[in-house]
C-alpha positions in Angstrom: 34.2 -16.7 -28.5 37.3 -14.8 -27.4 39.3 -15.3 -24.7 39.6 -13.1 -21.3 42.4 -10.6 -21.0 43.2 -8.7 -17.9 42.5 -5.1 -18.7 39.7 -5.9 -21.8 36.7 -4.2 -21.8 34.5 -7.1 -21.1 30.9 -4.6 -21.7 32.5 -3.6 -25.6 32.9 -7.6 -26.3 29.6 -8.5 -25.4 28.4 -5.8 -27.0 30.1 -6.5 -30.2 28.3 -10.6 -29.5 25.0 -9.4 -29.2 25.5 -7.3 -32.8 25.7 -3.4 -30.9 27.7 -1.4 -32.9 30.4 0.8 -30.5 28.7 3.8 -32.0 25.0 2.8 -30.3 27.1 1.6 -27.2 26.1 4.7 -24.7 22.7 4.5 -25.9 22.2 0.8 -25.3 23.5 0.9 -21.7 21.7 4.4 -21.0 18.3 4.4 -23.0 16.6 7.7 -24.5 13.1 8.8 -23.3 10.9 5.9 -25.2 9.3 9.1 -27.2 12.2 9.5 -28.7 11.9 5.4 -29.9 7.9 5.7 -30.9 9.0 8.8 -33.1 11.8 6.6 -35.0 9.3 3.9 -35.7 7.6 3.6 -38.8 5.7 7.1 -40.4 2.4 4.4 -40.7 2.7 3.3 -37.5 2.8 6.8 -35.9 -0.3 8.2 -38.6 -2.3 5.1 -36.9 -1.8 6.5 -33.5 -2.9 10.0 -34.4 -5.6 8.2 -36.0 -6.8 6.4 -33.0 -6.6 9.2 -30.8 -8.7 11.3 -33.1 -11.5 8.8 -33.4 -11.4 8.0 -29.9 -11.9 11.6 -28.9 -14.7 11.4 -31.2 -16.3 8.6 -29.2 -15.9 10.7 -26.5 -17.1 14.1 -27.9 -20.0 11.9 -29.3 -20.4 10.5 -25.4 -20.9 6.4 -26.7 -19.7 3.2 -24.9 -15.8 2.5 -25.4 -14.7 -1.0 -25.1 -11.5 -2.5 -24.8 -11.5 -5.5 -25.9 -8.5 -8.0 -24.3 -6.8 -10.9 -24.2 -6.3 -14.1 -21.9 -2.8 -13.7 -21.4 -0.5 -11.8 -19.1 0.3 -9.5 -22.5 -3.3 -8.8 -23.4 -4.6 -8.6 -19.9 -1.9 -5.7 -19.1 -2.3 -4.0 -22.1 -6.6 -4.1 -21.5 -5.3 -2.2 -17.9 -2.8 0.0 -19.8 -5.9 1.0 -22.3 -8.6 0.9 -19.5 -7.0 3.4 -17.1 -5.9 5.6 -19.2 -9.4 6.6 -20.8 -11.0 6.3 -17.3 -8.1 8.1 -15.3 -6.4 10.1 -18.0 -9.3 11.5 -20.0 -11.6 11.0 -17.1 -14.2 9.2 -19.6 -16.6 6.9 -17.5 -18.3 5.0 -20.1 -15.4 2.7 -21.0 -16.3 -1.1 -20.4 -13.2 -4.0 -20.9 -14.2 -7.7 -22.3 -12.0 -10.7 -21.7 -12.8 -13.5 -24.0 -13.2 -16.9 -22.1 -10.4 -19.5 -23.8 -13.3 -21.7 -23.9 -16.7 -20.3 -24.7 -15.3 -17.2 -27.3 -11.3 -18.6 -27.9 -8.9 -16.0 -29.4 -9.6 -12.9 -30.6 -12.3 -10.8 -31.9 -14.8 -13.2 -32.7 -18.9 -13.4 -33.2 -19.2 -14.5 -30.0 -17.2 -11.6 -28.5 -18.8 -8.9 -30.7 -22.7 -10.3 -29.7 -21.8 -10.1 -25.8 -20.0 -6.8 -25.9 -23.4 -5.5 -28.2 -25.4 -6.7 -25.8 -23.9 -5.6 -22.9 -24.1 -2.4 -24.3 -27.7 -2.0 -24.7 -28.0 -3.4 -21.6 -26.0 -1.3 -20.1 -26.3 2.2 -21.9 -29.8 1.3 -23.8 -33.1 2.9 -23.5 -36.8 1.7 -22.7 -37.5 3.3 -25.8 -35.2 0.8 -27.6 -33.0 2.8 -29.0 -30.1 1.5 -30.4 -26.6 2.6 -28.4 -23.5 2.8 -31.0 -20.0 2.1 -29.6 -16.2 2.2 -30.2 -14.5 -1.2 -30.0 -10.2 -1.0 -29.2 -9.0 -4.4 -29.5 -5.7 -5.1 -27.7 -3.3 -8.0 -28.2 -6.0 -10.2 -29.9 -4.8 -11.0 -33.5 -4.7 -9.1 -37.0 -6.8 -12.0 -38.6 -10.3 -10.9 -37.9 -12.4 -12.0 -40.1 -14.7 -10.4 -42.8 -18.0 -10.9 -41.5 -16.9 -10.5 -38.2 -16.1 -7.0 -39.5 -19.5 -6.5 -41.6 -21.2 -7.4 -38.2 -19.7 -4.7 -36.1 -20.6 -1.8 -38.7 -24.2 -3.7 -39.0 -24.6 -3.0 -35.2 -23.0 0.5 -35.2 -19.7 -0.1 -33.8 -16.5 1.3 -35.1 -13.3 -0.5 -34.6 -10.0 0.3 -34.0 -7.7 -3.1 -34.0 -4.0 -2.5 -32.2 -2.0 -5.6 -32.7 2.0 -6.9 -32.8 1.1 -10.4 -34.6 2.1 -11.9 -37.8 0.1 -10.1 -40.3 -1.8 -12.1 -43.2 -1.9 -10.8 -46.6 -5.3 -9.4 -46.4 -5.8 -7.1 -43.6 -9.0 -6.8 -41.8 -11.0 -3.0 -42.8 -10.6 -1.8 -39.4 -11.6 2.1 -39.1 -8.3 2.7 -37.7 -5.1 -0.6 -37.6 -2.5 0.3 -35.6 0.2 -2.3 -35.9 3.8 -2.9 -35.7 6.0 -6.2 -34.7 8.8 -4.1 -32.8 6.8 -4.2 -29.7 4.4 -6.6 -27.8 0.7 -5.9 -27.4 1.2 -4.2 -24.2 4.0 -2.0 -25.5 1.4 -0.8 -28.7 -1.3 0.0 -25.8 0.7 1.7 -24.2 2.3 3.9 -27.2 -1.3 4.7 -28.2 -1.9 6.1 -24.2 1.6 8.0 -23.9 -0.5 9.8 -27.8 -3.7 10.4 -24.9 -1.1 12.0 -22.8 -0.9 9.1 -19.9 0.0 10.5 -16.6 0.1 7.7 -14.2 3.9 6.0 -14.8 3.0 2.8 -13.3 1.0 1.6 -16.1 4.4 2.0 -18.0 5.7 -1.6 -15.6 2.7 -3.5 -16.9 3.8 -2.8 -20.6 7.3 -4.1 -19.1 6.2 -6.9 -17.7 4.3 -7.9 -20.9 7.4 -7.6 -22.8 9.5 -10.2 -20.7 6.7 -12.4 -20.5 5.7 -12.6 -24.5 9.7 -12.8 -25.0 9.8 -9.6 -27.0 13.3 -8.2 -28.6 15.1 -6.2 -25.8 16.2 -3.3 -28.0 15.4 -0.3 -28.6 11.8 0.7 -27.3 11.6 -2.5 -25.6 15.0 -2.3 -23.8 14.1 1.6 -22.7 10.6 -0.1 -21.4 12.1 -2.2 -19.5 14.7 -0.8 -17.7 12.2 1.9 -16.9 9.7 -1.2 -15.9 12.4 -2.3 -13.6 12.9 1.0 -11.6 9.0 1.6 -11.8 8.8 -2.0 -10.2 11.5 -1.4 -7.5 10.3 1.5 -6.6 6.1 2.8 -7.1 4.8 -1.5 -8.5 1.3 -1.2 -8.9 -0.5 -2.4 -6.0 -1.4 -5.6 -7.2 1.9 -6.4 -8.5 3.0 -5.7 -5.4 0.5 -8.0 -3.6 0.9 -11.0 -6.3 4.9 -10.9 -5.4 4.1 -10.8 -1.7 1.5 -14.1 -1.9 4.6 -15.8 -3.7 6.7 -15.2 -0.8 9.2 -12.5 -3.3 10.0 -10.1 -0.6 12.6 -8.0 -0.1 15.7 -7.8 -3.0 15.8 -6.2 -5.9 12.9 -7.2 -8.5 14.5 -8.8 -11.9 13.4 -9.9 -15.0 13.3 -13.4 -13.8 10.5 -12.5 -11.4 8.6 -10.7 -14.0 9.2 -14.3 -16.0 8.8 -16.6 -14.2 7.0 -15.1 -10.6 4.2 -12.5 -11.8 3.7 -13.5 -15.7 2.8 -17.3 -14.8 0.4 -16.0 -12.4 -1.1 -13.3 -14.4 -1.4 -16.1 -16.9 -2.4 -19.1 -15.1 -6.3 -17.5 -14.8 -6.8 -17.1 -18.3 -5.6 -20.8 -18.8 -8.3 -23.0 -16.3 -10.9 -20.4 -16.2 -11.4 -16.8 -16.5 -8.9 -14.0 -17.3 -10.9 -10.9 -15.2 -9.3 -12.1 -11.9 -6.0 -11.0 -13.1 -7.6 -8.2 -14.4 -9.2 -7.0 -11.6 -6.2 -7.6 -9.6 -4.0 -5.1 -11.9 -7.6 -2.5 -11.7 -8.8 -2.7 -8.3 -7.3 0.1 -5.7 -8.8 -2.0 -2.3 -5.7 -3.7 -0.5 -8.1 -6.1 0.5 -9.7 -7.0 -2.7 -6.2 -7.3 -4.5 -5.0 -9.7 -1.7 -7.5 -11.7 -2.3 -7.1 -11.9 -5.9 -3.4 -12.6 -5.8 -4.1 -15.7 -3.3 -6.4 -16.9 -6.0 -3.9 -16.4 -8.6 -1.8 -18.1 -6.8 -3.6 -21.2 -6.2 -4.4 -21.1 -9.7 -1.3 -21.0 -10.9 0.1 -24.1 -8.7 -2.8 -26.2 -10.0 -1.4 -25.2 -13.3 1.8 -26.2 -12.6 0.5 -29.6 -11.6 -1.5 -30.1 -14.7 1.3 -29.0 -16.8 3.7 -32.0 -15.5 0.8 -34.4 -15.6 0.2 -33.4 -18.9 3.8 -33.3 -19.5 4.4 -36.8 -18.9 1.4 -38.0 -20.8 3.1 -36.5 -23.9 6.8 -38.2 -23.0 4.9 -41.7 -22.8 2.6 -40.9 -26.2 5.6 -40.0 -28.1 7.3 -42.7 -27.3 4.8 -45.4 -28.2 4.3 -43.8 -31.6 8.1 -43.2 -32.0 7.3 -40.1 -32.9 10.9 -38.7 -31.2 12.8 -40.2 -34.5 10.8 -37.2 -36.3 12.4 -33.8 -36.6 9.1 -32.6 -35.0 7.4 -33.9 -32.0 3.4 -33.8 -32.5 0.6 -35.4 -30.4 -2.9 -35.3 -29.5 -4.9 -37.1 -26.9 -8.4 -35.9 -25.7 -6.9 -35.1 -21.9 -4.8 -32.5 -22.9 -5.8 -29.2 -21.1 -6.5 -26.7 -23.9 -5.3 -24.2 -21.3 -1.5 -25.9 -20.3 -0.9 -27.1 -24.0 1.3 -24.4 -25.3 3.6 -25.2 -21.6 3.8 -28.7 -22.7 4.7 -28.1 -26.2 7.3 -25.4 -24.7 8.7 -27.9 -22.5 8.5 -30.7 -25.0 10.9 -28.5 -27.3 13.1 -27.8 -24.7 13.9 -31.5 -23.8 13.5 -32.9 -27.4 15.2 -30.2 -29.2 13.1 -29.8 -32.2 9.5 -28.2 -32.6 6.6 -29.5 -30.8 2.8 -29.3 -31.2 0.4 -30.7 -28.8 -3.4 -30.8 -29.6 -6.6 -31.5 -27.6 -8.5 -33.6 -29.8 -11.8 -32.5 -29.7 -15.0 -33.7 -31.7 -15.1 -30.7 -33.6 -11.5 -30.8 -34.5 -8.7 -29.8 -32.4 -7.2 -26.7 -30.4 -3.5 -27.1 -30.9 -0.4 -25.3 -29.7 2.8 -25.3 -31.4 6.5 -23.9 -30.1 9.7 -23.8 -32.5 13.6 -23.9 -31.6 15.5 -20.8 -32.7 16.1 -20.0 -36.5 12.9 -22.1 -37.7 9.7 -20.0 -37.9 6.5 -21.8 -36.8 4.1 -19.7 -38.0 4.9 -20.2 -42.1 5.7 -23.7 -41.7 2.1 -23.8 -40.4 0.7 -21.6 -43.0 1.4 -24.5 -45.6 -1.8 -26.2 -43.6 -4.0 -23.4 -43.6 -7.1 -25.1 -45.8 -7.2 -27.3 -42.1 -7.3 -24.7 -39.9 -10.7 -22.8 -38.7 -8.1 -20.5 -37.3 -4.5 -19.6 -36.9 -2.1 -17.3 -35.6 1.3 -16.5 -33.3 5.1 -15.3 -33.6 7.6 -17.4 -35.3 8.3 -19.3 -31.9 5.1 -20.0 -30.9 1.7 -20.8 -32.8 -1.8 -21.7 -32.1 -4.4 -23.0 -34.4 -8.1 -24.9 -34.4 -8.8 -27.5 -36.6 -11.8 -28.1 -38.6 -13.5 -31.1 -38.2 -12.5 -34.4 -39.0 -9.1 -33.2 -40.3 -6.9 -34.2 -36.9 -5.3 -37.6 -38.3 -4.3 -36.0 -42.5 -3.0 -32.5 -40.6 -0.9 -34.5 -38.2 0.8 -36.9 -40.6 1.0 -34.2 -43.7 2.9 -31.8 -41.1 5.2 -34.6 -40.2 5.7 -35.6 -43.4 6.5 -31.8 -44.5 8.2 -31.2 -41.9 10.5 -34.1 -41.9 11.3 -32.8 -45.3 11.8 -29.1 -44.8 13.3 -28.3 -41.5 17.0 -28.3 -41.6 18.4 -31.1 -39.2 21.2 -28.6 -38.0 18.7 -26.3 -36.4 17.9 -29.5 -33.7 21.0 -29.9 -32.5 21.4 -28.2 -29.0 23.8 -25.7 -28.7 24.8 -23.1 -26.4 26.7 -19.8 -27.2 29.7 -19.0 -25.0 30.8 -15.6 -25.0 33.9 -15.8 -23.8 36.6 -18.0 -22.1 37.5 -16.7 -18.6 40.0 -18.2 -15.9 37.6 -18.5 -12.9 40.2 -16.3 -10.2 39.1 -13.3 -12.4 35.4 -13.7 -11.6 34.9 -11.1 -8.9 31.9 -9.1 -7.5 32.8 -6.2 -9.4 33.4 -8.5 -12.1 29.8 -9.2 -12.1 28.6 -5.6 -11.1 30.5 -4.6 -15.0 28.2 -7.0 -16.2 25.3 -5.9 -15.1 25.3 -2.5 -16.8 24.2 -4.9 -19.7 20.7 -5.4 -17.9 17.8 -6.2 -18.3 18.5 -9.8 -19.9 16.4 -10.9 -22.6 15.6 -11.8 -25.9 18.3 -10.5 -28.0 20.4 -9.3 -25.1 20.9 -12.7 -23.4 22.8 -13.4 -20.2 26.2 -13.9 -21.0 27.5 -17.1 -20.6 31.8 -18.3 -19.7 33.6 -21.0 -20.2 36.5 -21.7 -17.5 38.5 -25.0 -17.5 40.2 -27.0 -15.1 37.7 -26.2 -12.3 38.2 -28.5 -9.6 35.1 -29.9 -7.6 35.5 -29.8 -3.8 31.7 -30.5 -2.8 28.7 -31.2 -4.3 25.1 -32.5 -3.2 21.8 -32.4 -4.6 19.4 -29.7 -3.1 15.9 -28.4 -3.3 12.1 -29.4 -2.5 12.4 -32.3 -4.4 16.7 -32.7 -4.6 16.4 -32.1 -8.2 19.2 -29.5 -8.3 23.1 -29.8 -7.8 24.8 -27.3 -5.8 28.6 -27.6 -6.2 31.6 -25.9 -4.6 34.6 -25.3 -6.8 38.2 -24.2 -6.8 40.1 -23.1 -9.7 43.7 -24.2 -8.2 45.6 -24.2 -5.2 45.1 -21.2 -2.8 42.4 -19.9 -4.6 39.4 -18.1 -3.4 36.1 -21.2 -3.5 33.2 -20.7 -5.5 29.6 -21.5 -5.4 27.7 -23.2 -8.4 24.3 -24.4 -9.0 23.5 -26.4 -12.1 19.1 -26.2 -11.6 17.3 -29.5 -12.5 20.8 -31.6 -13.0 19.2 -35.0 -11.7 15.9 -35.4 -14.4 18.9 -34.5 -17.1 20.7 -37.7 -15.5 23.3 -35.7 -14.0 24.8 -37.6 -10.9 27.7 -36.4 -8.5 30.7 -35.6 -8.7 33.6 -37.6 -6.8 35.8 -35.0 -5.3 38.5 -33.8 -6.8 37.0 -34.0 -10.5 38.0 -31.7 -12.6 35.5 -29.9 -15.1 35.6 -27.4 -17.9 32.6 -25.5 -17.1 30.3 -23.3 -19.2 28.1 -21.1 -16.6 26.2 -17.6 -16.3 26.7 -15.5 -13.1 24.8 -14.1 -10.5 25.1 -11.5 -7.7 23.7 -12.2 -4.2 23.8 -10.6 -1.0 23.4 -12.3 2.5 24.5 -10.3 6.0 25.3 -7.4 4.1 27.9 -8.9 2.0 28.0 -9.8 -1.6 29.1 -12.7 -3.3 29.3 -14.4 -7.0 26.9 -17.2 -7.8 27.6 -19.7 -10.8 24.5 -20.7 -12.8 25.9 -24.2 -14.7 24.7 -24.5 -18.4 27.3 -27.1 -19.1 30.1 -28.8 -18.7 32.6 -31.7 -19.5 34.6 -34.0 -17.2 38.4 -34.2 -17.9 
């Protein structure tokens, strides 16, 4: 951390935090083309795109059934649009059909199940009287790099060629796809979409769902993925596809500028929340469908959705808090529980939220009688997915990034998986990773925080993984007023001075009272360790603090 000097060039030090070299400088805060990023990535990645496009030209030539086959999440729902669109709008090809697995009839990825009811649906759809026998092209999107063998032998038993694009961990033994195109720079949305920019995609608005994917599956906001997402941004401030548009309007987000907190926190949840009680197409048909009135509709239900998920996820939520603490499972350096309640849909938002507030790894499983569907999320430096992989003789399946983790487990092995992982984990992780921390990037006296303070700042945007927000530390702030606020007065909203004369501030430190924060008498004096944000009201900007932290004196 380094301390503020009138006349430094704030942008350069943050830079120099977040591991930008001066040289890349004018690149990070003005992008290149994204071409220009697909070209620098890897020469197999790039021969599996040509690949693709070749044998997808060849399904067309050939005129057989193309289907994309999705996922239940807001990444591989937008990259089944992304894929979708492009062969129907850009290519013009009508017999291309999309399949959403249902979380609980198929689960994840490209499965039996899935290949039977997209077969079938061909025939059905594309067969003859005289029985003959309709081949097909398969593209999965965003659905895992673990297919399996015979799930493999079964699509080239009923004539189907595969293509598998993916961003996921990969396993040793990759799956003998016709054509794997694959790389962990970019999310599943972001590989869709290179692999449509190769089929010469025309309509730039599929470029902001590929954006929005990004954000919402925490992808590394450098290179391609920064350039995405800054053009996401100006896409979705200025042309948002018309169910974006309608899904912001439901959640009363009109007007201002659209951030990455709204793709993060306002549409992904809702895209999301579908695909975690029920079905996935609603959120697919909202991002397909062209009819204002249909795509109303299907926001309002998104909506509802996704407030009933929010319900279940605190109910759920404090069904873990009271199991963990009967089992005293908190003196662990990893939080695990199962209970036949837990929502297989919400479990990976408890386990996030767990982590959060315990500081160490969590997994939360929905016991089942056929095993368990378990969801696992990690704390920064400790990768999920390999100490998971020591368990894999429990597992039916497995897969995830090194934050976040899924897995089933086979029958009867619940009880040995959850007390070997403790025990392994209680010997392996390293204590120093679960000990919350926060990164200040530099020490500022709180007069020099301006609007055009804030305005430098914000030529670092978008915020993200691997670009976070930066974060100050001033000291000796004074509290003049303070009071909690919000629906449920969860959140303390402060008003500070930083000595005598000075110009007030506003501060708001979200969700102070569930972390037992109290009031402040008046006069108190605090070191405080906040981020920043701009707002405008009447026509006139000011500078909001966002409190992290801080320490009485």
């Amino acid at each position: 951390m380094c301390v503020y000097q009138p006349g430094v060039d704030v942008v350069s030090e943050l830079l120099k935090n977040r591991g930008i070299a001066p040289e890349d400088k004018a690149e990070f805060l003005a992008p290149a083309p994204l071409a220009k990023y697909i070209k620098e990535l890897s020469a197999d990645f790039r021969k599996a795109l040509v690949q693709a496009k070749d044998l997808i030209l060849k399904a067309i030539a050939k005129d057989v059934p193309i289907v994309i086959h999705g996922d239940y999440d807001a990444d591989g729902i937008c990259a089944t649009a992304i894929l979708y669109q492009t062969l129907t709008q850009t290519l013009g090809y009508t017999k291309t059909m999309y399949f959403l697995p249902n979380r609980f009839d198929q689960g994840y990825g490209l499965s039996k199940d899935s290949v039977d009811t997209i077969w079938h649906t061909i025939q059905k759809t594309y067969g003859t009287k005289s029985g003959l026998i309709i081949p097909g092209l398969i593209i999965t999107v965003d659905c895992g790099i673990t297919a399996e063998p015979e799930v493999i032998h079964q699509l080239k038993a009923l004539g189907l060629d595969i293509i598998i694009t993916d961003h996921h961990q990969k396993k040793s033994q990759q799956p003998k796809a016709d054509v794997l195109v694959w790389t962990d720079q970019m999310v599943g949305s972001g590989v869709a979409l290179a692999l449509s920019l190769v089929l010469g995609l025309r309509d730039e608005r599929l470029v902001s769902l590929a954006g929005l994917a990004t954000i919402t599956d925490l992808g590394l906001l450098k290179g391609f993925n920064r350039a995405l997402v800054r053009k996401a941004l100006e896409i979705l401030n200025t042309n948002p596809p018309l169910g974006i548009k309608k899904l912001l309007e439901v959640s009363g987000r009109t007007g201002g500028e659209i951030t990455t907190y709204d793709a993060g926190y306002v549409i992904g949840p809702r895209l999301n929340a579908s695909g975690r009680l029920e079905s996935a197409y609603a959120s697919l048909f909202l991002l397909l469908d062209e009819d204002p009135q249909k795509v109303t509709e299907f926001a309002q239900k998104l909506h509802v959705v996704n407030i009933e998920r929010q319900d279940m996820t605190q109910k759920l939520y404090s069904l873990a808090q009271t199991l963990l603490t009967e089992q005293k499972s908190l003196e662990n350096k990893i939080v695990i529980c199962s209970h036949k309640d837990f929502h297989e849909g919400v479990i990976g938002l408890v386990a996030g939220k767990l982590a959060q507030s315990q500081h160490r790894p969590a997994v939360v499983i929905s016991s089942l009688e056929n095993g368990g569907k378990g969801s696992a999320r990690s704390v920064p430096g400790l990768n999920i997915i390999d100490l998971l992989r020591s368990f894999e003789h429990l597992f039916e399946s497995m897969g995830g990034h090194p934050m976040a983790a899924g897995f089933t487990l086979k029958k009867g092995m619940l009880d040995q998986f959850i007390q070997e992982f403790t025990a392994h984990a209680n010997k392996v992780v390293d204590a120093a990773l679960l000990i919350p921390t926060i990164t200040v990037d530099m020490e500022i006296p709180l007069p020099s925080v301006t609007v055009d303070f804030v305005c430098e700042l914000n030529r670092l945007r978008p915020f993200g993984v691997g670009n976070p927000e930066p974060v100050f530390l001033s000291r000796a702030v004074s509290v003049v007023g303070n009071d909690f606020v919000g629906r449920e007065g969860n959140h303390l909203s402060l008003k500070l001075f930083a000595g005598a004369g000075q110009t007030s501030y506003k501060a708001i430190y979200f969700d102070a009272r569930n972390q037992g924060v109290s009031t402040f008498g008046l006069g108190t004096k605090l070191d405080l360790v906040y981020s920043l944000a701009l707002k405008d009201y009447n026509g006139k900007s000011y500078v909001d603090l966002i409190v992290k932290d801080f320490r009485i004196l």
